[in-house]
PDB file of N, H, CA, C and O in Angstrom:
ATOM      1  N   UNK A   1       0.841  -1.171   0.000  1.00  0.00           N
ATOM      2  CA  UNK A   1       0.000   0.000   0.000  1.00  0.00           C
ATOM      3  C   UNK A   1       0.891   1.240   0.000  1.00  0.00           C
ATOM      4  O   UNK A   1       1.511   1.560   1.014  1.00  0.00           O
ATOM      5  N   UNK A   2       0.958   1.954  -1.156  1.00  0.00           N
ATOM      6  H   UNK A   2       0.454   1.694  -1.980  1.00  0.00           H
ATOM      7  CA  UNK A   2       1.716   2.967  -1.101  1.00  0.00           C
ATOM      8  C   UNK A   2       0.927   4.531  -0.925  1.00  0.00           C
ATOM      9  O   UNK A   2      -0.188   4.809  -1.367  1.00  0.00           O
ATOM     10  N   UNK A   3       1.708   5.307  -0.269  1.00  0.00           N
ATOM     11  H   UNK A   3       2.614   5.081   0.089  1.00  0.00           H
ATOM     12  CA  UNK A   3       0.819   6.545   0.269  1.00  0.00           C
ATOM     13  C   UNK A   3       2.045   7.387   0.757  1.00  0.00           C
ATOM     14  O   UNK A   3       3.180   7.044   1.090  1.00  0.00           O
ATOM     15  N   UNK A   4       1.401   8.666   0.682  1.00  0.00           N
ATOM     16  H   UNK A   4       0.479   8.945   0.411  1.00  0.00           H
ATOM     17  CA  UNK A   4       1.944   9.826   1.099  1.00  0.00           C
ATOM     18  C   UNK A   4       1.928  10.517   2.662  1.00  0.00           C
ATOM     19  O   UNK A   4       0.881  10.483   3.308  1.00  0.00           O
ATOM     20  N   UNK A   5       3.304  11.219   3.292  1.00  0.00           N
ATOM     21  H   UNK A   5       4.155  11.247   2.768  1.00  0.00           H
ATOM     22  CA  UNK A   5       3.172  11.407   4.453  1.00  0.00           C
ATOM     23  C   UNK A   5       3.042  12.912   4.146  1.00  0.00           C
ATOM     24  O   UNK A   5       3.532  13.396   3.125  1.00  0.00           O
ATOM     25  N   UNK A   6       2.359  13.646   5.069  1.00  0.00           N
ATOM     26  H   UNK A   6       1.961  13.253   5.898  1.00  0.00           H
ATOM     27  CA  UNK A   6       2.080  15.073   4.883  1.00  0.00           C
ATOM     28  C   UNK A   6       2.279  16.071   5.668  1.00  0.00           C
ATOM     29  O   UNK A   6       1.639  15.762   6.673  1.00  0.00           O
ATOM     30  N   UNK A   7       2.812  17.183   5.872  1.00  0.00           N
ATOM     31  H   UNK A   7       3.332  17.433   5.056  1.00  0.00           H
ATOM     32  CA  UNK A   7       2.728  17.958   7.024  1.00  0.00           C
ATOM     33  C   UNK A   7       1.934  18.843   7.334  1.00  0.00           C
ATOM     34  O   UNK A   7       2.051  19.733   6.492  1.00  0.00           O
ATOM     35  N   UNK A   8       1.102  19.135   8.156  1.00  0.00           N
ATOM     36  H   UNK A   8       1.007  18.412   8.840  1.00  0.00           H
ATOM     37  CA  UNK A   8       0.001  19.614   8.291  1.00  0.00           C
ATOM     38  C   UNK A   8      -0.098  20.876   9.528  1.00  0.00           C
ATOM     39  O   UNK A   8      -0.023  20.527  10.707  1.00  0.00           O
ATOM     40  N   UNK A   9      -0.205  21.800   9.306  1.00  0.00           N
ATOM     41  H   UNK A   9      -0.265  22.084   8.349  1.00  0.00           H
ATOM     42  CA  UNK A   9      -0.790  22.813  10.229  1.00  0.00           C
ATOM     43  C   UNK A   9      -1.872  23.114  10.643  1.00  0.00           C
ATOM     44  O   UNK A   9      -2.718  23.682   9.952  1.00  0.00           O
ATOM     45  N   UNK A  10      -2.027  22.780  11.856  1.00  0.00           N
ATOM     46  H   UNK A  10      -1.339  22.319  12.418  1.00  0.00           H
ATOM     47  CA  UNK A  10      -3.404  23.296  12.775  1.00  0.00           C
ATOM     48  C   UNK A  10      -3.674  24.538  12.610  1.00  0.00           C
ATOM     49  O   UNK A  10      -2.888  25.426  12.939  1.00  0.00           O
ATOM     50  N   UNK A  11      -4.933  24.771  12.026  1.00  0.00           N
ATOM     51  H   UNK A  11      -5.571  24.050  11.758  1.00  0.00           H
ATOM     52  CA  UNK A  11      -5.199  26.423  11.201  1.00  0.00           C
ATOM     53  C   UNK A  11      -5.810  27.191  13.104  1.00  0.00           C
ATOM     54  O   UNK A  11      -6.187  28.357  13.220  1.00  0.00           O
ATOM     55  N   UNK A  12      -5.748  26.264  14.218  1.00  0.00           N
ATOM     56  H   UNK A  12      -5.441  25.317  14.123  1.00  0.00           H
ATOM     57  CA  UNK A  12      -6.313  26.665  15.346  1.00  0.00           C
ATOM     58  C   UNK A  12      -5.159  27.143  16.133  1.00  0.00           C
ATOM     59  O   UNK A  12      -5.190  28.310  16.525  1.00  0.00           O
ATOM     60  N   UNK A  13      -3.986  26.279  16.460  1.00  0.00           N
ATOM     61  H   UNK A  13      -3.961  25.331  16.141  1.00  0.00           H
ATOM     62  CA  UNK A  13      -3.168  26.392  17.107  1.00  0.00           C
ATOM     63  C   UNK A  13      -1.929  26.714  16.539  1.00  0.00           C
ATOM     64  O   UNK A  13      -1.048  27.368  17.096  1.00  0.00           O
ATOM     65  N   UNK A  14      -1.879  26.146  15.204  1.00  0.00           N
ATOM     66  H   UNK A  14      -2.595  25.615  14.751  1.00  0.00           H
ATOM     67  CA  UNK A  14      -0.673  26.427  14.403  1.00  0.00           C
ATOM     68  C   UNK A  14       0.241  25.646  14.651  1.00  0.00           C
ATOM     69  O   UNK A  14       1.374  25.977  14.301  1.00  0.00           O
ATOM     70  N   UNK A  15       0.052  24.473  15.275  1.00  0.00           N
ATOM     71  H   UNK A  15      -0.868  24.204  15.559  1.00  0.00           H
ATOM     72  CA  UNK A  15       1.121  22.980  15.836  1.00  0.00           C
ATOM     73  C   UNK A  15       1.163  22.500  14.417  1.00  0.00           C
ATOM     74  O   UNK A  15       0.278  22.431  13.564  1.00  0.00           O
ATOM     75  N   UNK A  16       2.788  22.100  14.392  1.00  0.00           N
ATOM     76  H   UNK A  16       3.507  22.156  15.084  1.00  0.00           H
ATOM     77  CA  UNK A  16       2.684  21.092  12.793  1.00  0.00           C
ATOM     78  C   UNK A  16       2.835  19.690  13.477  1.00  0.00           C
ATOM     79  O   UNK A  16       3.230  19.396  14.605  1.00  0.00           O
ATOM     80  N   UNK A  17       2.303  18.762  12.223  1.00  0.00           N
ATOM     81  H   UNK A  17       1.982  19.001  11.307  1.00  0.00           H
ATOM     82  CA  UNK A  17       2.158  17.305  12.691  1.00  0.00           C
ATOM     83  C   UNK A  17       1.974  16.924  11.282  1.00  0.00           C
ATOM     84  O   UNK A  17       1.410  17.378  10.287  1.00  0.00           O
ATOM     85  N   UNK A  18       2.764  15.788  11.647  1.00  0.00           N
ATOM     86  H   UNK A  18       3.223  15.420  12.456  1.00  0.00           H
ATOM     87  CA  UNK A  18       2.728  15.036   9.987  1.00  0.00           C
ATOM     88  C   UNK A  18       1.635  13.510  10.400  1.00  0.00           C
ATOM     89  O   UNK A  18       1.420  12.740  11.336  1.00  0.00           O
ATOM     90  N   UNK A  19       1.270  13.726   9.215  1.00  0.00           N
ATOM     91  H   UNK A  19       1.445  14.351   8.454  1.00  0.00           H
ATOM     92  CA  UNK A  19       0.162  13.061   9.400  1.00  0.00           C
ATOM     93  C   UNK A  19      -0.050  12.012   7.952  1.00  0.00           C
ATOM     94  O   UNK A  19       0.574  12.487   7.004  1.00  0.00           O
ATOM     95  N   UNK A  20      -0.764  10.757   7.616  1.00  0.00           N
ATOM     96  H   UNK A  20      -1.271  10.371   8.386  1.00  0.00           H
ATOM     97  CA  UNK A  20      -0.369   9.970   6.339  1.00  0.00           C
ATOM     98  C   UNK A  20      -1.695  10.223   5.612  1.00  0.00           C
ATOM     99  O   UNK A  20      -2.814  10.266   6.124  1.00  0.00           O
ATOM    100  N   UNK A  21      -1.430  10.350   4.591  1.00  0.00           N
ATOM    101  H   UNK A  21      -0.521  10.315   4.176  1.00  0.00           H
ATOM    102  CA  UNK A  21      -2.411  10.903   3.413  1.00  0.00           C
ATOM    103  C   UNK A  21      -3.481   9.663   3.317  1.00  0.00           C
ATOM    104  O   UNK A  21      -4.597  10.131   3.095  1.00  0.00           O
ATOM    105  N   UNK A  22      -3.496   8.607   3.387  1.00  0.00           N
ATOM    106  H   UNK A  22      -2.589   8.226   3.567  1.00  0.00           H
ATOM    107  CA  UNK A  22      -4.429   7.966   3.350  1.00  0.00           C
ATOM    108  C   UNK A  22      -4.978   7.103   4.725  1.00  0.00           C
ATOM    109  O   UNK A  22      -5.074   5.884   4.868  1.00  0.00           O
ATOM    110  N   UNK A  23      -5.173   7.773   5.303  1.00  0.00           N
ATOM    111  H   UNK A  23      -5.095   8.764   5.187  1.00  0.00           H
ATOM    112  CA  UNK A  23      -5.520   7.483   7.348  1.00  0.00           C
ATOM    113  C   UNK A  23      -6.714   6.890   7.110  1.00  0.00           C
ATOM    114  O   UNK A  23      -7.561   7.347   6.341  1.00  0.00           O
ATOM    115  N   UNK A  24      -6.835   5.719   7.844  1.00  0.00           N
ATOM    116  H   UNK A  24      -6.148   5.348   8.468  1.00  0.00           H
ATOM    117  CA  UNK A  24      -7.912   5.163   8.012  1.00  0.00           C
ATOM    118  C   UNK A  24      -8.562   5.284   9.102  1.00  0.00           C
ATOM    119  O   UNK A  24      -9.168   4.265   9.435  1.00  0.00           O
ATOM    120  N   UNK A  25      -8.673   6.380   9.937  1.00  0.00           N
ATOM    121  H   UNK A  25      -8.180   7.207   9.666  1.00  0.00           H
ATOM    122  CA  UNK A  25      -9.255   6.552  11.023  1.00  0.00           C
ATOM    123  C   UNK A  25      -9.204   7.998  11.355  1.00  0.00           C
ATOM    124  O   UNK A  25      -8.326   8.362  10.573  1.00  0.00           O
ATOM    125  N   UNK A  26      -9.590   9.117  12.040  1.00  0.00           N
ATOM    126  H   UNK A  26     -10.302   8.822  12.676  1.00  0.00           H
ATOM    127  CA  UNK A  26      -9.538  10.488  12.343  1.00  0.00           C
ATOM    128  C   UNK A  26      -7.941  10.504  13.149  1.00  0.00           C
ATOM    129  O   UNK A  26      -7.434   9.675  13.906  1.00  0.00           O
ATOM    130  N   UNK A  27      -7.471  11.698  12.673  1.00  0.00           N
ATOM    131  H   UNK A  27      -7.882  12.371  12.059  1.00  0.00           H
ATOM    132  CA  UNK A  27      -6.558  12.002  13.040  1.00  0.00           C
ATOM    133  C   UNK A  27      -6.342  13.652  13.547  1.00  0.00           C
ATOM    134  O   UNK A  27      -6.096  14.525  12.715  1.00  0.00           O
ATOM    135  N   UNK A  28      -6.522  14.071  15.611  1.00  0.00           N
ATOM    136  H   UNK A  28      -6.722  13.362  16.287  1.00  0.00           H
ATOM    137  CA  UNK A  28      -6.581  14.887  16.080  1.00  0.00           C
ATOM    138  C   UNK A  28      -5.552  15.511  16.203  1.00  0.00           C
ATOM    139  O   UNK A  28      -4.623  14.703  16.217  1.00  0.00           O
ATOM    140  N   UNK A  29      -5.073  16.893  16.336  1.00  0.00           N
ATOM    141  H   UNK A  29      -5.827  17.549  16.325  1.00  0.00           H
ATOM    142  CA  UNK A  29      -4.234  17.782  16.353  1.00  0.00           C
ATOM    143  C   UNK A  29      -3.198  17.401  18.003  1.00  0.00           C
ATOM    144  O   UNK A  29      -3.899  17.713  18.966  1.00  0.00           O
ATOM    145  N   UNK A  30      -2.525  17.131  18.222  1.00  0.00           N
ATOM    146  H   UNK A  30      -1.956  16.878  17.440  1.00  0.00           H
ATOM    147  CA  UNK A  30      -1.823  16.421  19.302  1.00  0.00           C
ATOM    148  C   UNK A  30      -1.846  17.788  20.537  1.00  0.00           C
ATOM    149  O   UNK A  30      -1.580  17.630  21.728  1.00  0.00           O
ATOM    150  N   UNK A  31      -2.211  19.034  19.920  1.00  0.00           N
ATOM    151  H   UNK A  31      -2.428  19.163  18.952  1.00  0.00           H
ATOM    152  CA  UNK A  31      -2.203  19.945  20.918  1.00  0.00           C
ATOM    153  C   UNK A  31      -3.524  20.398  21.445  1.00  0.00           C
ATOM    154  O   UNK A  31      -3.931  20.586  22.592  1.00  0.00           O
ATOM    155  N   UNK A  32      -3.993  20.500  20.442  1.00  0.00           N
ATOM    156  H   UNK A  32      -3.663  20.348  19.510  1.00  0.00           H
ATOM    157  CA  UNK A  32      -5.481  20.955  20.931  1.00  0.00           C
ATOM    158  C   UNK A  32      -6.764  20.019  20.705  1.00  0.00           C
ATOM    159  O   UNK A  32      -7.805  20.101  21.358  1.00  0.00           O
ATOM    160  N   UNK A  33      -6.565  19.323  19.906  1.00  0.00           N
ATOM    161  H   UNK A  33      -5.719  19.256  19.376  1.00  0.00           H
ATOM    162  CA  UNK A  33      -7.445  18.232  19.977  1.00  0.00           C
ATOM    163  C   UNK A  33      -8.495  18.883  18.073  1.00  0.00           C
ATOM    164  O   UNK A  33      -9.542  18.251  17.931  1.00  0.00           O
ATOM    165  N   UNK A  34      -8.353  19.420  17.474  1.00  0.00           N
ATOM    166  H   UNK A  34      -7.502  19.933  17.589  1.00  0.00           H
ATOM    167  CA  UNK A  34      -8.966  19.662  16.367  1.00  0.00           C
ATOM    168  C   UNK A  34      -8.919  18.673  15.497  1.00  0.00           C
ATOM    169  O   UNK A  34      -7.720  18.560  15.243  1.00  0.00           O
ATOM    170  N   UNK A  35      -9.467  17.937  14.927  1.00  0.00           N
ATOM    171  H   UNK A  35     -10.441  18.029  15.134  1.00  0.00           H
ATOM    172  CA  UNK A  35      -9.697  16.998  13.812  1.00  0.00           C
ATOM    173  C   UNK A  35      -8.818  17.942  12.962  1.00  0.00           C
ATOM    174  O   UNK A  35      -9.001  19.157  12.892  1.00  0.00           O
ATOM    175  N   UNK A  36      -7.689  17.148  12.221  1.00  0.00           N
ATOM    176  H   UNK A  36      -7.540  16.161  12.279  1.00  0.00           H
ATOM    177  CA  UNK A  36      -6.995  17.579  11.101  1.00  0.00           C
ATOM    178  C   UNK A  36      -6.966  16.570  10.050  1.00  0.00           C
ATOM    179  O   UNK A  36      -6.235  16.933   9.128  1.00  0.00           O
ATOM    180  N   UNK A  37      -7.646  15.130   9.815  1.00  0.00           N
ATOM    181  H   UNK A  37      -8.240  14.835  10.563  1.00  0.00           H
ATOM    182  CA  UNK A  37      -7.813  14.491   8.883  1.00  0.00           C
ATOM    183  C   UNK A  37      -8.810  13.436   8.848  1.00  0.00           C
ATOM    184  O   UNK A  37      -8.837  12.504   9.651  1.00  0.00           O
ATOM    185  N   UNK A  38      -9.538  13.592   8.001  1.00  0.00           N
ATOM    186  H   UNK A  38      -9.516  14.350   7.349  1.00  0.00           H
ATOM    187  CA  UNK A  38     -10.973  12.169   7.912  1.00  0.00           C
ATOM    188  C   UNK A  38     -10.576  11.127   7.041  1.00  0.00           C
ATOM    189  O   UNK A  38      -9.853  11.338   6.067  1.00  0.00           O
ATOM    190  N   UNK A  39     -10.904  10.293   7.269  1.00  0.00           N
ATOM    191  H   UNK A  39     -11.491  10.121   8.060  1.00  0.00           H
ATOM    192  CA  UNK A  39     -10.748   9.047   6.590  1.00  0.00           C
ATOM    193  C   UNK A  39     -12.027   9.011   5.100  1.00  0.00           C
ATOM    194  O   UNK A  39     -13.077   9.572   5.416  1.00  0.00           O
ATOM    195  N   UNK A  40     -12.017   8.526   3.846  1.00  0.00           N
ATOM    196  H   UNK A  40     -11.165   8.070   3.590  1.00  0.00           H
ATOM    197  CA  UNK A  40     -13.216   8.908   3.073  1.00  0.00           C
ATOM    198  C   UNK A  40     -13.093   7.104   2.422  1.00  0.00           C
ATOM    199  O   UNK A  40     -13.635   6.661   1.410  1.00  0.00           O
ATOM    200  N   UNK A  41     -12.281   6.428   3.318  1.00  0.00           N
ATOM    201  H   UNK A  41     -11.841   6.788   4.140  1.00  0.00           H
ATOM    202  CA  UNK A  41     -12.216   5.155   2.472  1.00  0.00           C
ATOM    203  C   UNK A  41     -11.012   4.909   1.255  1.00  0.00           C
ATOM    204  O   UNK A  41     -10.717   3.790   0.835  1.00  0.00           O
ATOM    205  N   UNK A  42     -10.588   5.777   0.935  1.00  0.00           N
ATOM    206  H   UNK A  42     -10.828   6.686   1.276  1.00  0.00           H
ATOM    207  CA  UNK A  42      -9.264   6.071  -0.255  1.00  0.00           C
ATOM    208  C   UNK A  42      -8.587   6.830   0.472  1.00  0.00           C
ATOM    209  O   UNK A  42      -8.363   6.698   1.675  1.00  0.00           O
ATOM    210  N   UNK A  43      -8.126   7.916  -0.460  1.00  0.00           N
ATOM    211  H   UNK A  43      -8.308   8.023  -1.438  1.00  0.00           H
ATOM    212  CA  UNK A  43      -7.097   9.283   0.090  1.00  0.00           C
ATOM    213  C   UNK A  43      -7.996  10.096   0.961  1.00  0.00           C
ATOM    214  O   UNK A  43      -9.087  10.554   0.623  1.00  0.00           O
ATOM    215  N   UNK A  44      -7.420  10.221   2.104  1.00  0.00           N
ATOM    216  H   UNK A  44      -6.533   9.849   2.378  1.00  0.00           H
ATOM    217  CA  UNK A  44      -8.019  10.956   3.334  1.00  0.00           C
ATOM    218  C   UNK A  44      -8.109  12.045   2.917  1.00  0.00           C
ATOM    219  O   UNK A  44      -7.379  12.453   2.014  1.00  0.00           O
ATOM    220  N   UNK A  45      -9.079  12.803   3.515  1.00  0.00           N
ATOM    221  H   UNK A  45      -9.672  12.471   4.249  1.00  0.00           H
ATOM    222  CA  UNK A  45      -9.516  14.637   3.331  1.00  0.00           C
ATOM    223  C   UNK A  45      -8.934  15.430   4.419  1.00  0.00           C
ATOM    224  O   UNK A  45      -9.438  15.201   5.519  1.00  0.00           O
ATOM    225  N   UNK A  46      -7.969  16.332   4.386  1.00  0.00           N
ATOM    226  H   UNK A  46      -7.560  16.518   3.493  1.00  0.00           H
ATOM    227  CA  UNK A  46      -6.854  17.126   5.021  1.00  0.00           C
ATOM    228  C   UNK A  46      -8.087  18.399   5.114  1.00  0.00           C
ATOM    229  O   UNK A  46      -8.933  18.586   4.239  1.00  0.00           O
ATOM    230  N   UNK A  47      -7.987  18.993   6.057  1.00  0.00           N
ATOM    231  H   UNK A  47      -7.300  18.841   6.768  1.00  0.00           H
ATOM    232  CA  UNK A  47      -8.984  19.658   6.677  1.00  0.00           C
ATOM    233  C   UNK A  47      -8.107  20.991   6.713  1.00  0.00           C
ATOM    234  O   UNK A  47      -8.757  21.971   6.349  1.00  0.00           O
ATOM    235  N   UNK A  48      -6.842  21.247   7.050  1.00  0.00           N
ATOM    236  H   UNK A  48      -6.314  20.451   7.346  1.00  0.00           H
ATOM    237  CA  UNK A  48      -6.223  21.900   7.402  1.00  0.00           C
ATOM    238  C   UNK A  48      -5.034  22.366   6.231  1.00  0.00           C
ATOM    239  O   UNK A  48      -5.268  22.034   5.069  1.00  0.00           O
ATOM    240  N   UNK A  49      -3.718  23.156   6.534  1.00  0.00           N
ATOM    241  H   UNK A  49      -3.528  23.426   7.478  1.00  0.00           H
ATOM    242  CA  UNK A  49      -3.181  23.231   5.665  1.00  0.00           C
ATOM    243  C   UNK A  49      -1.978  22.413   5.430  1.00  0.00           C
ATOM    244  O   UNK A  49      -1.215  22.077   6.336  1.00  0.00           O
ATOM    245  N   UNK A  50      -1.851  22.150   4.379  1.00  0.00           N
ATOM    246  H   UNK A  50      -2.471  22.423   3.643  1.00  0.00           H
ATOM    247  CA  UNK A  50      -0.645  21.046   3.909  1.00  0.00           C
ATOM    248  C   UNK A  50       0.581  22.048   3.652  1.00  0.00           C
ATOM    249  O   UNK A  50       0.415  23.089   3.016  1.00  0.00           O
ATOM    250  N   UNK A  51       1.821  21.673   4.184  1.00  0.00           N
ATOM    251  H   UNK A  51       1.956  20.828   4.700  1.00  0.00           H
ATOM    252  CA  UNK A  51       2.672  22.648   4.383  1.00  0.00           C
ATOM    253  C   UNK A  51       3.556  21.778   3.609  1.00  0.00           C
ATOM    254  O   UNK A  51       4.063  22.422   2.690  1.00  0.00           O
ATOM    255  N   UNK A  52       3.946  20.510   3.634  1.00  0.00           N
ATOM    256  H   UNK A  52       3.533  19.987   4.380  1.00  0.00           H
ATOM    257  CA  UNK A  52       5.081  19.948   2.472  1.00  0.00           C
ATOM    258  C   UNK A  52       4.660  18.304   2.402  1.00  0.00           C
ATOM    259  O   UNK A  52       4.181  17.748   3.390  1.00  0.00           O
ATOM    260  N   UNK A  53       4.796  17.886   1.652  1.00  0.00           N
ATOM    261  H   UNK A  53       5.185  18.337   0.849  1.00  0.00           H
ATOM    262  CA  UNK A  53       4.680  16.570   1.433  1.00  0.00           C
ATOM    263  C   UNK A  53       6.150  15.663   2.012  1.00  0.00           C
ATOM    264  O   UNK A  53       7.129  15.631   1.267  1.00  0.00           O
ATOM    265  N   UNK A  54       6.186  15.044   3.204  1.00  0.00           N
ATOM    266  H   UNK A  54       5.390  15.071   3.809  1.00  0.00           H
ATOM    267  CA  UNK A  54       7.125  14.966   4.181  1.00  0.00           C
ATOM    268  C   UNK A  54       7.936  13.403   3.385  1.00  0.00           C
ATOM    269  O   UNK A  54       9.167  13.396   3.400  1.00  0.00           O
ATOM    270  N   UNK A  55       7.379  12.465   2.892  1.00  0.00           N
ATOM    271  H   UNK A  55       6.379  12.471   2.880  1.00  0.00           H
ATOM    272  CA  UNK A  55       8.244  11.148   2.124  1.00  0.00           C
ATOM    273  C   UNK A  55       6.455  10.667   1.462  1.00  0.00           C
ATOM    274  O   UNK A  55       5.312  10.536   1.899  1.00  0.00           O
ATOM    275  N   UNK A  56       7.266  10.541   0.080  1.00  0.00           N
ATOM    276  H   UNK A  56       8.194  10.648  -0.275  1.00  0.00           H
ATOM    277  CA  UNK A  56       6.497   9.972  -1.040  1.00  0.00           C
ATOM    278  C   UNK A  56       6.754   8.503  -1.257  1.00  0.00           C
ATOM    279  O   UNK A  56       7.930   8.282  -1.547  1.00  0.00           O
ATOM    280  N   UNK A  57       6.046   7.525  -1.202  1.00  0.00           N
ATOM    281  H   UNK A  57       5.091   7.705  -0.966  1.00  0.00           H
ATOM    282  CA  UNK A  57       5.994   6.149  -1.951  1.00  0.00           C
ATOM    283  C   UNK A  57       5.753   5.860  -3.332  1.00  0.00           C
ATOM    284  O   UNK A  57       5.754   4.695  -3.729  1.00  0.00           O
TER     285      UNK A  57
END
């Protein structure tokens, strides 16, 4: 299963966290607790802003 890792900014707190482009489960902001990624069954929906694409498969 190949997939993308992403870095992501909390548009709330502004914490970065890398997070994997295709998450199969919700993935919360480690500081404040904001949902920063949904699962849609394929490529996850990034809620927030994508700041660099952190390692490509």
């Amino acid at each position: 299963m190949a997939g993308n890792f992403y870095s992501v900014r909390c548009s709330d707190c502004e914490n970065e966290q890398t997070v994997f482009g295709k998450a199969s489960s919700e993935v919360a902001c480690a500081v404040c607790g904001t949902t920063l990624v949904r699962p849609t069954g394929g490529k996850a929906e990034i809620d927030h802003e994508v700041i660099e694409t952190v390692e490509s498969r």
